[in-house]
N, C-alpha and C positions, 0 to 999 in steps of 0.2 A: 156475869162472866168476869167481870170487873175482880170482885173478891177472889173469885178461883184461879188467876192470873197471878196476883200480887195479892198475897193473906194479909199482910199488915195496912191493905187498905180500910179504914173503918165504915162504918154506916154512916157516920159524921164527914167523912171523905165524902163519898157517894151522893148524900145531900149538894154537900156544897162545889159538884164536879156538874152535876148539873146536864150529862152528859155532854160539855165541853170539849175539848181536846187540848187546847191551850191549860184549861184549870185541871185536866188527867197530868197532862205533861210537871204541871207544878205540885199537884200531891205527890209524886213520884219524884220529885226530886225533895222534898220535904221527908220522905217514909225510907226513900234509900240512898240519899245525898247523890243521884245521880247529876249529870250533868244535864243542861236542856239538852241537847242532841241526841247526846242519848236515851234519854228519854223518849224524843219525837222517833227516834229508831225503833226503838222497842213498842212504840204506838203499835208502828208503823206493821211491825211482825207478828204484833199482837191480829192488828185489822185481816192483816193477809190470810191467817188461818180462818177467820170468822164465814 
């Protein structure tokens, strides 16, 4: 669900995410120069809908 969220996340992403959330939060800032908060935001809307 990860890839269908955010396409520019790779398989190489997904490995080394590890299903973390601190390490989701920092590909996501690496793949869309977001900010951390933002990013922990968009987790966060991401989880809500699941």
């Amino acid at each position: 669900r990860v890839k269908e969220t955010w396409g520019d996340i790779t398989d190489s992403d997904i490995e080394k995410i590890e299903g973390k959330r601190d390490r989701l939060a920092g590909v996501l800032q690496e793949r869309y120069g977001k900010e951390k908060e933002a990013a922990e935001k968009e987790i966060d809307q991401w989880l809500s809908r699941l």
